[in-house]
Biopython code that builds the backbone (N, CA, C, O; Angstrom):
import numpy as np
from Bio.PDB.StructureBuilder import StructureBuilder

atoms = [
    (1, "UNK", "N", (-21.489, -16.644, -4.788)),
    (1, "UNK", "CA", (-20.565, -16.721, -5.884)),
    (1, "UNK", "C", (-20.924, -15.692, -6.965)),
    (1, "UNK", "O", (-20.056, -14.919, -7.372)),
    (2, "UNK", "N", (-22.339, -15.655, -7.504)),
    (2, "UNK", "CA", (-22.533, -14.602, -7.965)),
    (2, "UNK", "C", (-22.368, -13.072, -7.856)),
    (2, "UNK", "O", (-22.036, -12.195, -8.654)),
    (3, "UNK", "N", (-22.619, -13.086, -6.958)),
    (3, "UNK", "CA", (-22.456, -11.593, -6.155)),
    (3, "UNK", "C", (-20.973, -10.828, -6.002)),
    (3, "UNK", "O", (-20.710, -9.625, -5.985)),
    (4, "UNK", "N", (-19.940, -12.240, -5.876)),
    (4, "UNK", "CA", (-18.821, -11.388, -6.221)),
    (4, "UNK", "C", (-18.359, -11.308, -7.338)),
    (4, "UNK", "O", (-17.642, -10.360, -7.656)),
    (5, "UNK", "N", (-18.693, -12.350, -8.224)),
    (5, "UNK", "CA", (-18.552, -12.087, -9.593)),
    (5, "UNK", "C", (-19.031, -10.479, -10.224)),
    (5, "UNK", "O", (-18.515, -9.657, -10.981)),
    (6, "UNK", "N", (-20.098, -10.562, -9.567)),
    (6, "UNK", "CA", (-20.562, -8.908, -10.445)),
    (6, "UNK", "C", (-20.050, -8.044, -9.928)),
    (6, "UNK", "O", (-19.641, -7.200, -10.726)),
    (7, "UNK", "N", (-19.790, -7.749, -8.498)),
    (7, "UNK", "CA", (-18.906, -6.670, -7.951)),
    (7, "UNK", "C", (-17.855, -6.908, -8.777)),
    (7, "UNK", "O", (-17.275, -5.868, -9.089)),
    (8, "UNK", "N", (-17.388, -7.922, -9.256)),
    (8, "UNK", "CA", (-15.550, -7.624, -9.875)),
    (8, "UNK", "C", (-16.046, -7.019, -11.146)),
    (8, "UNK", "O", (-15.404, -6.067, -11.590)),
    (9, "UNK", "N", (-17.479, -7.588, -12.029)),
    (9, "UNK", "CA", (-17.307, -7.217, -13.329)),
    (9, "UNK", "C", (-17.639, -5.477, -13.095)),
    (9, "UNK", "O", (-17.081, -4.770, -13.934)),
    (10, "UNK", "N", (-18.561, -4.667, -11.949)),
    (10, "UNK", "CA", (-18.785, -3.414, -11.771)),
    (10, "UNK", "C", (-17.724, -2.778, -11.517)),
    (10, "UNK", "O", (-17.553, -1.604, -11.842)),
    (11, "UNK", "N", (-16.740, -3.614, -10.794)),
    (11, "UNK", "CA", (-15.214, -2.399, -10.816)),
    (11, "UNK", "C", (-14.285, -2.065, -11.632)),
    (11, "UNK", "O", (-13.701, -1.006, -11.861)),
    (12, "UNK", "N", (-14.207, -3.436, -12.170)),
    (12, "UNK", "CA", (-13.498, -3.439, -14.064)),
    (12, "UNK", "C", (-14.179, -2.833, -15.342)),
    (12, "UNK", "O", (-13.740, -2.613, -16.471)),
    (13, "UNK", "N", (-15.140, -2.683, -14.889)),
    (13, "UNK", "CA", (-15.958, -1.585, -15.955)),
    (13, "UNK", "C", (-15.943, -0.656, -15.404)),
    (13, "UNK", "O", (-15.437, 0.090, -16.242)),
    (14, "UNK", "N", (-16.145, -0.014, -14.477)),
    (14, "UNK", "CA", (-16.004, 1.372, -14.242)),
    (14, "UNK", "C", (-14.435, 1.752, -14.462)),
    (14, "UNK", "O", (-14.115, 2.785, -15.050)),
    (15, "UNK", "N", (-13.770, 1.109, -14.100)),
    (15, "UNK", "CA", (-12.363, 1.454, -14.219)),
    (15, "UNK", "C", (-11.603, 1.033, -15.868)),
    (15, "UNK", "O", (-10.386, 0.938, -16.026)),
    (16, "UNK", "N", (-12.723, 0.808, -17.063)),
    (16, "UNK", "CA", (-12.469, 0.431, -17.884)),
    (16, "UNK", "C", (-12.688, 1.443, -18.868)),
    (16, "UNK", "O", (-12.075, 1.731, -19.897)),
    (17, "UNK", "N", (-14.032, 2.069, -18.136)),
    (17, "UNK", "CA", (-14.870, 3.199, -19.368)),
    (17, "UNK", "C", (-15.174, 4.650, -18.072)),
    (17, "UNK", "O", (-16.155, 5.146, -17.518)),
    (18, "UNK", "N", (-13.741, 4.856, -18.077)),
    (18, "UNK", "CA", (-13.902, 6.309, -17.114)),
    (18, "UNK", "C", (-14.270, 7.577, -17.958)),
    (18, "UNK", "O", (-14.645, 8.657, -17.502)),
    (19, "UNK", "N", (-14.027, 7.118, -19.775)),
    (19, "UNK", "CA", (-14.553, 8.696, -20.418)),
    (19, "UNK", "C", (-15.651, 8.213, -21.197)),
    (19, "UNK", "O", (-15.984, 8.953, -22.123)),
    (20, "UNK", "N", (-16.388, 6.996, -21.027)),
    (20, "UNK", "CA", (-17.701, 7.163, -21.544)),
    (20, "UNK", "C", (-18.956, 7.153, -21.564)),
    (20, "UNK", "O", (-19.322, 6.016, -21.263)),
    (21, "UNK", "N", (-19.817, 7.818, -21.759)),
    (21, "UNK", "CA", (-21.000, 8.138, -21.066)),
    (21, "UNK", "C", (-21.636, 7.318, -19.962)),
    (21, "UNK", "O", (-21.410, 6.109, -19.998)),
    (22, "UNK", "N", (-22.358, 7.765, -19.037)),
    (22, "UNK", "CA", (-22.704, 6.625, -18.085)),
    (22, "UNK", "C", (-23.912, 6.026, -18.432)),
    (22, "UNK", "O", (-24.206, 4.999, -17.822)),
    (23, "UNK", "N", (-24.964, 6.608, -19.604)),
    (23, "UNK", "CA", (-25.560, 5.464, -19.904)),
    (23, "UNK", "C", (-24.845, 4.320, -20.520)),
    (23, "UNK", "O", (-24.869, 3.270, -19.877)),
    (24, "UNK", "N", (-24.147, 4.339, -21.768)),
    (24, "UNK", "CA", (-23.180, 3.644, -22.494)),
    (24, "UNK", "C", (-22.778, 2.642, -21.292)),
    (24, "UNK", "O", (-23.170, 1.475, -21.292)),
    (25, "UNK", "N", (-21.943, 3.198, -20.235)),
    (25, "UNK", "CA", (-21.177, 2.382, -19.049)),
    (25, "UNK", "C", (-22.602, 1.306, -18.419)),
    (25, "UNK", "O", (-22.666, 0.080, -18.327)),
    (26, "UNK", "N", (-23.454, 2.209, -18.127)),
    (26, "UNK", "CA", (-24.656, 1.437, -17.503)),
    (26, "UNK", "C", (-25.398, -0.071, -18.417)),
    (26, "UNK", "O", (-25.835, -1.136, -17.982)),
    (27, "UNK", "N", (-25.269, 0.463, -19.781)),
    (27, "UNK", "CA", (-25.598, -0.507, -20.634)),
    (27, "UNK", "C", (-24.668, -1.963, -20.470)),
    (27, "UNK", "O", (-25.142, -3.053, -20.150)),
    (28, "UNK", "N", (-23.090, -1.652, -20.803)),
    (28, "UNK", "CA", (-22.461, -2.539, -20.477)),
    (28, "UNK", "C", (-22.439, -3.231, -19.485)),
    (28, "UNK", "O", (-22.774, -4.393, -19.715)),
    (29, "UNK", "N", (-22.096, -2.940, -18.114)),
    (29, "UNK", "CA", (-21.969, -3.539, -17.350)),
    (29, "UNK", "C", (-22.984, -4.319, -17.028)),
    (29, "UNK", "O", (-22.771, -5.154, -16.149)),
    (30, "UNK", "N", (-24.427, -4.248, -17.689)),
    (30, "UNK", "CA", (-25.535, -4.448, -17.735)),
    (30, "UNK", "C", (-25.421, -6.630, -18.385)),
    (30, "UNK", "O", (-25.782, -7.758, -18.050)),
    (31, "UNK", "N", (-24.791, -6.010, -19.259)),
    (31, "UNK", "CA", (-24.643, -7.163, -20.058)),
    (31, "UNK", "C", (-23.457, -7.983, -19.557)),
    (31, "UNK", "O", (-23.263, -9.035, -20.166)),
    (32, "UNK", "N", (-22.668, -7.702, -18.600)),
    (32, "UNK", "CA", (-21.499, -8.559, -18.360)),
    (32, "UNK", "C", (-22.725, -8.730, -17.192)),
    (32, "UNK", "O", (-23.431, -9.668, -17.563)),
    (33, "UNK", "N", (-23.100, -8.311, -16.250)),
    (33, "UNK", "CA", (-23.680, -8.771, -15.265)),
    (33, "UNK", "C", (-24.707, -9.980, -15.875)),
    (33, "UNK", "O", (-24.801, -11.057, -15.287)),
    (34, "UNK", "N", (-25.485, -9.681, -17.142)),
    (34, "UNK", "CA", (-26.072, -10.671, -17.170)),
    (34, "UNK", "C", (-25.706, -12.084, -17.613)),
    (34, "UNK", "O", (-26.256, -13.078, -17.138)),
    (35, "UNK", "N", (-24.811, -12.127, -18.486)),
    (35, "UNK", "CA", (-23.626, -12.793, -18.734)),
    (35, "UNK", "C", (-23.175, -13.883, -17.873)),
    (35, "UNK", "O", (-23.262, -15.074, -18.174)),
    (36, "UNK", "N", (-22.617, -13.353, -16.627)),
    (36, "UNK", "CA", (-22.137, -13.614, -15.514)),
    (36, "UNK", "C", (-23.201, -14.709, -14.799)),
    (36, "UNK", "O", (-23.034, -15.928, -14.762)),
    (37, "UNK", "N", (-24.425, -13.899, -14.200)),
    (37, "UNK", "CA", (-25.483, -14.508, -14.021)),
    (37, "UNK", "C", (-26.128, -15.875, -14.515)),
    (37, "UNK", "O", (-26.450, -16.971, -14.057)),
    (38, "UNK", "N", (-26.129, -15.195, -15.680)),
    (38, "UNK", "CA", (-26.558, -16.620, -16.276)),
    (38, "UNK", "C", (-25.522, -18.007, -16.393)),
    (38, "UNK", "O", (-25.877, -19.185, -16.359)),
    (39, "UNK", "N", (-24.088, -17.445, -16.544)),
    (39, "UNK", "CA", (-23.228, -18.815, -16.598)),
    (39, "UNK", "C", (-22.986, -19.340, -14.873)),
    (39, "UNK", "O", (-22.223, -20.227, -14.488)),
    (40, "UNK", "N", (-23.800, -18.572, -14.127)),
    (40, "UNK", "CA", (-23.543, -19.118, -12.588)),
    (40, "UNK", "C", (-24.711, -20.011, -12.760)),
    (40, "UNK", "O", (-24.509, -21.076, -12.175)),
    (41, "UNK", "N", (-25.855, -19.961, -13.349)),
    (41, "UNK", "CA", (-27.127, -20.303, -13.480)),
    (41, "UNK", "C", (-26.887, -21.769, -13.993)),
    (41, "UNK", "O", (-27.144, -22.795, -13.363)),
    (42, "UNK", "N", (-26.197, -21.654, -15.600)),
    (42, "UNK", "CA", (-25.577, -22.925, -15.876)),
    (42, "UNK", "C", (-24.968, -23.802, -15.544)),
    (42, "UNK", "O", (-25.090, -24.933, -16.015)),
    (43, "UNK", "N", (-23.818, -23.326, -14.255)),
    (43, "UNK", "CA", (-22.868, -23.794, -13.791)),
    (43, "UNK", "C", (-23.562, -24.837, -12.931)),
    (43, "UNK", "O", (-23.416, -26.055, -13.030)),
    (44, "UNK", "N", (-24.489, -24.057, -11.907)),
    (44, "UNK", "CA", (-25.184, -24.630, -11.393)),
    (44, "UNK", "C", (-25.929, -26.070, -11.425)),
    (44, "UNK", "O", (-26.072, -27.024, -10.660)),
    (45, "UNK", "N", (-26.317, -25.704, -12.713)),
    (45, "UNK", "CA", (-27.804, -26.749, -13.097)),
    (45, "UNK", "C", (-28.763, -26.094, -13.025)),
    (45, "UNK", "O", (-29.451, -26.335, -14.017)),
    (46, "UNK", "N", (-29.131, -25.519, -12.523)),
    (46, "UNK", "CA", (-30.735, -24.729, -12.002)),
    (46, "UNK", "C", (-31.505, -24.304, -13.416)),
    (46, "UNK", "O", (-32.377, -23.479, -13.145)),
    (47, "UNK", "N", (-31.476, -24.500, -14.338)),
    (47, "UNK", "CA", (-32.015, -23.911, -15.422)),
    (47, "UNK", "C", (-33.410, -24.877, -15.104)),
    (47, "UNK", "O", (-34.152, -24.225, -15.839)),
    (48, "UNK", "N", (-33.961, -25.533, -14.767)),
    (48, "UNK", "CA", (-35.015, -26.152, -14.396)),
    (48, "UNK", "C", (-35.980, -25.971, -13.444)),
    (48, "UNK", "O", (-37.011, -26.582, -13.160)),
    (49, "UNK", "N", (-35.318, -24.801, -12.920)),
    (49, "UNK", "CA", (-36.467, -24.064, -12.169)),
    (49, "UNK", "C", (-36.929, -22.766, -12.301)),
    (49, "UNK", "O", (-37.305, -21.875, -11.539)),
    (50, "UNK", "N", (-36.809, -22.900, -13.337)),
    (50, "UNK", "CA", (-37.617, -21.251, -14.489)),
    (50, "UNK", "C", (-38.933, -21.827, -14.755)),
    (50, "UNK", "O", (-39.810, -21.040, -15.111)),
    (51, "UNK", "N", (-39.253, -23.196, -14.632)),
    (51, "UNK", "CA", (-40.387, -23.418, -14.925)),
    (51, "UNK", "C", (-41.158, -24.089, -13.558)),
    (51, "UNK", "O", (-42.016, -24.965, -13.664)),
    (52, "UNK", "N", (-40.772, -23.612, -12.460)),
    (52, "UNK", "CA", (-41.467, -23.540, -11.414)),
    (52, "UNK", "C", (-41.886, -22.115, -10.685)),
    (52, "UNK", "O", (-42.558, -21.896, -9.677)),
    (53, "UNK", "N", (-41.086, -21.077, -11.781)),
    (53, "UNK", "CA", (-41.491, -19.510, -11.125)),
    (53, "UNK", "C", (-42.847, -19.282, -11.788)),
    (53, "UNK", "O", (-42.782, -19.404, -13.011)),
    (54, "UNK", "N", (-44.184, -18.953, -11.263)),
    (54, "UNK", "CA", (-45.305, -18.662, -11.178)),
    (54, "UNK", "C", (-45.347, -17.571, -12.587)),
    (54, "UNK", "O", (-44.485, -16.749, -12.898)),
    (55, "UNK", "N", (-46.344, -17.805, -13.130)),
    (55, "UNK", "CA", (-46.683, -16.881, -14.643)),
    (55, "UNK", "C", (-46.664, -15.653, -14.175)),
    (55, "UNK", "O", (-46.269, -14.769, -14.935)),
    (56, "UNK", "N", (-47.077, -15.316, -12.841)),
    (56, "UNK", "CA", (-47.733, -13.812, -12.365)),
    (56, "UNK", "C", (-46.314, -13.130, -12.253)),
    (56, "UNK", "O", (-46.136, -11.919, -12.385)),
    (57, "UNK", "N", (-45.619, -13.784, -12.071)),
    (57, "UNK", "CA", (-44.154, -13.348, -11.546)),
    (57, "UNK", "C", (-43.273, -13.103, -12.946)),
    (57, "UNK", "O", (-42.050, -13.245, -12.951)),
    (58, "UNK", "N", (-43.920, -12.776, -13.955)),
    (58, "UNK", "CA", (-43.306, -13.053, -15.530)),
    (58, "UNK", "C", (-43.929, -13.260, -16.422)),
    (58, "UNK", "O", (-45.122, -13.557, -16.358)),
    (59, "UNK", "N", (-43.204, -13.142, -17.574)),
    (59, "UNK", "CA", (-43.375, -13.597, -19.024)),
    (59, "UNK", "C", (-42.827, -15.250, -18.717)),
    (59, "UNK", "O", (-42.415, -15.787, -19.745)),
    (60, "UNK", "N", (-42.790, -15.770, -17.972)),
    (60, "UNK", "CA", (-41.864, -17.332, -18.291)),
    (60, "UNK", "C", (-42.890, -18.045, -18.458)),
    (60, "UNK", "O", (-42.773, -19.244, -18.711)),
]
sb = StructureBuilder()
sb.init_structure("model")
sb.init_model(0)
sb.init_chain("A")
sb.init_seg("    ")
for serial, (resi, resn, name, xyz) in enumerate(atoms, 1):
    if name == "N":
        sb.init_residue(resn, " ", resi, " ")
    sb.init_atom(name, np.array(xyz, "f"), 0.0, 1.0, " ", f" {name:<3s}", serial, name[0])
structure = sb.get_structure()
C-alpha cells in the first residue's frame, strides 16, 4: 500500500515541478513521501514497534 502511494506522490511531483530545480523537486517529494509513510504507519497501528528496533540500528 505504501509503495504505491509514493510512486503516485513521485509522478505528481515530477509532473508538478517540471521548471524547478531538481534539488528543490528532490526535497519535496522527499516530504510527501514521508508524509505518506508515516500516515500508512498510523493507519496501521504499528507505531509500537519503533521501540522494538535495536539502538544500533538508530537514534530511536
Amino acid at each position: 500500500m505504501a509503495t504505491v502511494s509514493v510512486a503516485r506522490v513521485i509522478i505528481l511531483t515530477k509532473a508538478g515541478l517540471k521548471n524547478a530545480d531538481s534539488s528543490l523537486a528532490f526535497a519535496i517529494q522527499s516530504i510527501f513521501i514521508l508524509t505518506i509513510t508515516w500516515g500508512v504507519v498510523s493507519y496501521q497501528g504499528t507505531f509500537a514497534g519503533l521501540k522494538e528496533i535495536e539502538s544500533k540500528y538508530g537514534c530511536y
